[in-house]
matplotlib code that plots the C-alpha trace (Angstrom):
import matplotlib.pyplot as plt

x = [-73.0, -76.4, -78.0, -80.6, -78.0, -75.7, -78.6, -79.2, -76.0, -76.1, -78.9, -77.7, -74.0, -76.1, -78.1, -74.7, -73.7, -76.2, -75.6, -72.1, -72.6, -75.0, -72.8, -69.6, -67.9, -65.1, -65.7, -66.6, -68.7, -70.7, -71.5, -72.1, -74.8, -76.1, -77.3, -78.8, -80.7, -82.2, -83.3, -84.9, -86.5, -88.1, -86.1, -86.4, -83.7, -83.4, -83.2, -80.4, -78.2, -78.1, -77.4, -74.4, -73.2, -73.0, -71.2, -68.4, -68.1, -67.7, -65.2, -63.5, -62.8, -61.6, -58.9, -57.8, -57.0, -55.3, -57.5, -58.2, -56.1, -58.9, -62.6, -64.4, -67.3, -65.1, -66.1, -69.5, -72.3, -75.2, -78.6, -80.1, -83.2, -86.6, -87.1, -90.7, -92.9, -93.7, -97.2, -98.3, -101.7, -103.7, -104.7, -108.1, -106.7, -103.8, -106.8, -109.0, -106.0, -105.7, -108.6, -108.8, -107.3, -110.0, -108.6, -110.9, -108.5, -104.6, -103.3, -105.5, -104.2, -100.4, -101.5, -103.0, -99.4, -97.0, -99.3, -99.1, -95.8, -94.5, -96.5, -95.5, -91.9, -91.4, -89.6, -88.2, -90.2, -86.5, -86.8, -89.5, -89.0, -85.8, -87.3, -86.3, -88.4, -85.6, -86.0, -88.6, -88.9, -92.2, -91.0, -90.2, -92.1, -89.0, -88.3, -84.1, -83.9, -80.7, -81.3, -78.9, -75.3, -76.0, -76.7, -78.5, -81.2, -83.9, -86.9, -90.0, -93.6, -96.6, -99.1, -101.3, -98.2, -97.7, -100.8, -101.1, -97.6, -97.9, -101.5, -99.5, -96.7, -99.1, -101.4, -100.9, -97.2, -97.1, -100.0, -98.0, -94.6, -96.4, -93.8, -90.8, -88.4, -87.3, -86.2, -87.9, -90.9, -93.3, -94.3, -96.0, -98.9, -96.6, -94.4, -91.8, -90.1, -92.5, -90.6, -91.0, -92.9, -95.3, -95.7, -96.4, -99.4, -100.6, -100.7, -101.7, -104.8, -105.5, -105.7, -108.4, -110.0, -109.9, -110.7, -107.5, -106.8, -103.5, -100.4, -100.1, -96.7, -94.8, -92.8, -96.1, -96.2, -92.7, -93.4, -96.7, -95.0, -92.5, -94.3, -97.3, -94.5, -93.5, -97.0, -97.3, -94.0, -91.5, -88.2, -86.6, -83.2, -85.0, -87.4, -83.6, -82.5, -85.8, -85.6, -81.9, -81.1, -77.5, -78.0, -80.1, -81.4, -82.8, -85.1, -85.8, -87.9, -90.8, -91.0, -92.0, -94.3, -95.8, -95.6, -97.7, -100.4, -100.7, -102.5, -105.7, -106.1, -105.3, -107.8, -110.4, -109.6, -108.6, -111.7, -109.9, -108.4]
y = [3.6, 3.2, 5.0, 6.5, 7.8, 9.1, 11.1, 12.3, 13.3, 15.1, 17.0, 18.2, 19.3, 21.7, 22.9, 23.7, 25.0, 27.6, 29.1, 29.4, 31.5, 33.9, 33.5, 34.0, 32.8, 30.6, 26.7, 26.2, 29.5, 28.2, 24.7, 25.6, 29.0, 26.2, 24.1, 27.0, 27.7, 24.5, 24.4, 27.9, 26.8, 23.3, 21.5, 17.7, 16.6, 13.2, 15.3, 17.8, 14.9, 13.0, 16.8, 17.1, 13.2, 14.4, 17.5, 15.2, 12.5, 15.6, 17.6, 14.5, 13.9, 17.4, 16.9, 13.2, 14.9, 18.0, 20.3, 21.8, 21.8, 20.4, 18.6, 21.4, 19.0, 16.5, 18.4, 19.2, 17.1, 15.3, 17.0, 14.7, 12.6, 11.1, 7.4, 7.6, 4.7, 3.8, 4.4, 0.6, -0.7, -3.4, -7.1, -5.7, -2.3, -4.3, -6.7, -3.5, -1.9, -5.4, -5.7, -2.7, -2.7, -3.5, -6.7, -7.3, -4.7, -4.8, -2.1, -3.6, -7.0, -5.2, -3.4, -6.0, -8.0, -5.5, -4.4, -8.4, -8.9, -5.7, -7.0, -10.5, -9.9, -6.5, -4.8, -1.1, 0.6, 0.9, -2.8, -3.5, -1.5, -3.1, -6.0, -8.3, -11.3, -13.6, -12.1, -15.0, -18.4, -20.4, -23.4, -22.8, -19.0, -16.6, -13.4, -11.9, -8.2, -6.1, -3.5, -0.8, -1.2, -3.4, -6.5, -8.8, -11.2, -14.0, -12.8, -16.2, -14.9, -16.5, -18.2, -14.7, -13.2, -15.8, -16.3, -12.9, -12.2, -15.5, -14.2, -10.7, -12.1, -14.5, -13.1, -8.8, -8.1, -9.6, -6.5, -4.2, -4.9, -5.1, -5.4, -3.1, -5.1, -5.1, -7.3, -5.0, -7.4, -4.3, -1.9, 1.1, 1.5, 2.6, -0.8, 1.2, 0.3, 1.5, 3.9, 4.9, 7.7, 5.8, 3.6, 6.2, 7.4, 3.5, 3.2, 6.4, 6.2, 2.5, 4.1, 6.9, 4.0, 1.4, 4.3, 4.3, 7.4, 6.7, 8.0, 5.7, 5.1, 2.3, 1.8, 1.7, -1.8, -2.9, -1.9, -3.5, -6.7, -6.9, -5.7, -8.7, -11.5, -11.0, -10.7, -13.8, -15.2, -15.0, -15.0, -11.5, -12.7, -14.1, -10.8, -8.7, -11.2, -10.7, -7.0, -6.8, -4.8, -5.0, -4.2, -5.8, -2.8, -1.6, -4.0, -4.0, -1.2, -3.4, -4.9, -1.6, -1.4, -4.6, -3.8, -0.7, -2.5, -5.1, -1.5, -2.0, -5.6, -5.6, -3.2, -5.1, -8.3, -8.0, -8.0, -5.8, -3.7]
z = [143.7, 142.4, 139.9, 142.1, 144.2, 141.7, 140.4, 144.1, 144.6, 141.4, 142.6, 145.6, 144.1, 142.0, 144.2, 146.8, 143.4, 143.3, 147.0, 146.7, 143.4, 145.2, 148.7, 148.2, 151.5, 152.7, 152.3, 155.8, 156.0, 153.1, 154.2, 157.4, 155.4, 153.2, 155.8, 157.9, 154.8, 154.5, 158.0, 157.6, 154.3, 156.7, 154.5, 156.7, 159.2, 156.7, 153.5, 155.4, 156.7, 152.7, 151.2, 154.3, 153.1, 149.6, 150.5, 152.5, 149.7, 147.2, 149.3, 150.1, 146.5, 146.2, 149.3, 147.6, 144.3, 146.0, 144.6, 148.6, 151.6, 154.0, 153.9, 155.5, 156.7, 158.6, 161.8, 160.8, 162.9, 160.8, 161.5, 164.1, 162.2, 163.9, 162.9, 162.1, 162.3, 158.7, 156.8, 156.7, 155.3, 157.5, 155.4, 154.5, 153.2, 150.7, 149.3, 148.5, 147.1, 144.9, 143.8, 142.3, 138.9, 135.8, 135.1, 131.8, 130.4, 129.6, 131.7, 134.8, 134.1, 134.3, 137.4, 139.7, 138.9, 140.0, 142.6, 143.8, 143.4, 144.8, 147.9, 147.8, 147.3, 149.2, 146.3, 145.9, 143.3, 141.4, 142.3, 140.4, 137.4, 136.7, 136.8, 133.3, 131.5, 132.6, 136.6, 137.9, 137.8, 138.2, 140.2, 142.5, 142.3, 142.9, 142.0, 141.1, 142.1, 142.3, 145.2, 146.9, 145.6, 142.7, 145.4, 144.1, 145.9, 145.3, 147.1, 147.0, 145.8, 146.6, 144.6, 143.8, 142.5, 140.1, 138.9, 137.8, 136.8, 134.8, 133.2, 132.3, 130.6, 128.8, 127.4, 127.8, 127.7, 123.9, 123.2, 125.1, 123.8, 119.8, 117.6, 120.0, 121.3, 125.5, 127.9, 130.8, 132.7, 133.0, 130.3, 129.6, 126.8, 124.7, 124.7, 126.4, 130.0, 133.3, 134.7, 139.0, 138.0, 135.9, 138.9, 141.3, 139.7, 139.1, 143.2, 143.8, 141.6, 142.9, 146.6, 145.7, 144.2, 146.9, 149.5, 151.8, 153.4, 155.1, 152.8, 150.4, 148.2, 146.8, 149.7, 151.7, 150.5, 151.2, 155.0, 155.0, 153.5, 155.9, 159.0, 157.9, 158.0, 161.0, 162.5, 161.5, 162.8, 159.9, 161.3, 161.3, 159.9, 157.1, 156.5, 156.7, 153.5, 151.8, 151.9, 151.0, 154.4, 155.0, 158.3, 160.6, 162.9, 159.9, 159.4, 163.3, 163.0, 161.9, 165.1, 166.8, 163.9, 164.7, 168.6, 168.2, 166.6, 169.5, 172.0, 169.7, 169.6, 173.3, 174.4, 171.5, 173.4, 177.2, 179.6, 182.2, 178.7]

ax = plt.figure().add_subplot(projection="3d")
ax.plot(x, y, z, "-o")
ax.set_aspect("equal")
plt.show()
C-alpha cells in the first residue's frame, strides 16, 4: 500500500489501541463501542468507514496468522457516507489564485510553478511533492507521477506550466538547492524536499491573497482541473486516465459538478429563465 495509507492505518490502530486499554470488552463489543464513540465525538461518516476498513484489514491479519478465532468486523456494516459536491474554483478565481505569488523573488517564482502545474496536470499534493528533476519532459510537455498504489501515469501540461516550471528549474532551483544535493523537483528554502505540509500553507496563503473565500486546499485544484476539462469537452475516459482513477464512477462525479453549474448560466442566459 502507499505510504500515505500505511501512515493512516497506523494512525487509526493506535487510536483503537487506546479504547481498548480504557474499555476492556470482548472484540466485537469493542469495535462495535469504538465506532459509537466516534459517532458521538461527530467524528465524519468518511473518516468512520476508513477507521472500520483499517480495523477489518487489521483483524483480518490476526485470523490469517491464527492469532483469533474470527474477524469480528466481517458482519459489521460501513457507516453510510454523503458524496459531497467538491469545493471547485471558477476560471477567474484559479488566475487570481496564479497570479499571486511575487515572482521577482525565488520562493514566488517556485510557487506560481507548482501552483501551475498542480492545475495543469491535476496532481495529488503527495503527487506533486514526489515529484523528481527527471519527472517532466519539455517536448512534448508531460509530467510522470506515481499516484494511489504506486501506479504510475503521464499526465500532458500546458504551455503556462512549462514556462514556469522551466524558469524554476533554470534559474531558482540551483539557489535553492545551493550546494545540498536532491533529486526532489520542489524545494524548501532550506534546499530540502517540499513537503504536503509546506504546500498547504503555500495555497492557503496564496487564497487570502487572491481574495477567494470558498475552502480552498490542494485538492481544490485537482477538482477544478478536472471539472474545467470537461466543461470544455474533454472526453471523460481521457480525464479518468489523467487523474489516475481506477474507477470510472469516480471520476463521474465531475459531471454533476459541471451539471450544477449549468442553473446559473441558464438563468443568466434564458429569456423565459
Amino acid at each position: 500500500m502507499a505510504e500515505n495509507t500505511r501512515v493512516s492505518y497506523a494512525r487509526d490502530l493506535r487510536d483503537y489501541a487506546r479504547y481498548c486499554a480504557r474499555n476492556p470488552a470482548s472484540d466485537d463489543h469493542q469495535v462495535l463501542g469504538y465506532l459509537q464513540q466516534l459517532k458521538q465525538a461527530g467524528i465524519a461518516a468518511t473518516t468512520r468507514a476508513r477507521r472500520l476498513s483499517a480495523l477489518r484489514t487489521f483483524y483480518g491479519y490476526l485470523e490469517r496468522e491464527n492469532r483469533i478465532a474470527r474477524n469480528p468486523t466481517v458482519n459489521i456494516d460501513s457507516p453510510k457516507t454523503e458524496r459531497k459536491l467538491p469545493s471547485v474554483l471558477n476560471v477567474d478565481e484559479v488566475s487570481r489564485l496564479l497570479d499571486a505569488p511575487d515572482t521577482q523573488t525565488v520562493l514566488g517564482v517556485r510557487d506560481r510553478a507548482m501552483l501551475e502545474l498542480i492545475y495543469a496536470a491535476g496532481l495529488r499534493v503527495s503527487e506533486l511533492c514526489h515529484l523528481t528533476i527527471n519527472d517532466w519532459w519539455p517536448d512534448p510537455p508531460r509530467i510522470r507521477c506515481v499516484g494511489k498504489g504506486s501506479k504510475e501515469r503521464y499526465v500532458p501540461m500546458g504551455r503556462f506550466a512549462l514556462q514556469w516550471l522551466t524558469h524554476y528549474v533554470d534559474d531558482v532551483r540551483p539557489v535553492l538547492i545551493s550546494s545540498k544535493s536532491s533529486d526532489y523537483l520542489f524545494l524548501n528554502h532550506r534546499g530540502a524536499p517540499l513537503t504536503r505540509q509546506g504546500f498547504w500553507k503555500v495555497i492557503r496563503n496564496y487564497g487570502v491573497k487572491a481574495g477567494i473565500d470558498k475552502p480552498l486546499t490542494p485538492h481544490t485544484m485537482r477538482h477544478s482541473f478536472a471539472t474545467h476539462l470537461l466543461e470544455n469537452g474533454a472526453d471523460l475516459r481521457a480525464v479518468q486516465e489523467m487523474l489516475g482513477h481506477q474507477d470510472i464512477s469516480t471520476t463521474q462525479i465531475y459531471t454533476h459538478v459541471s451539471r450544477a453549474r449549468f442553473r446559473p448560466v441558464y438563468d443568466k442566459a434564458h429569456p423565459r429563465a
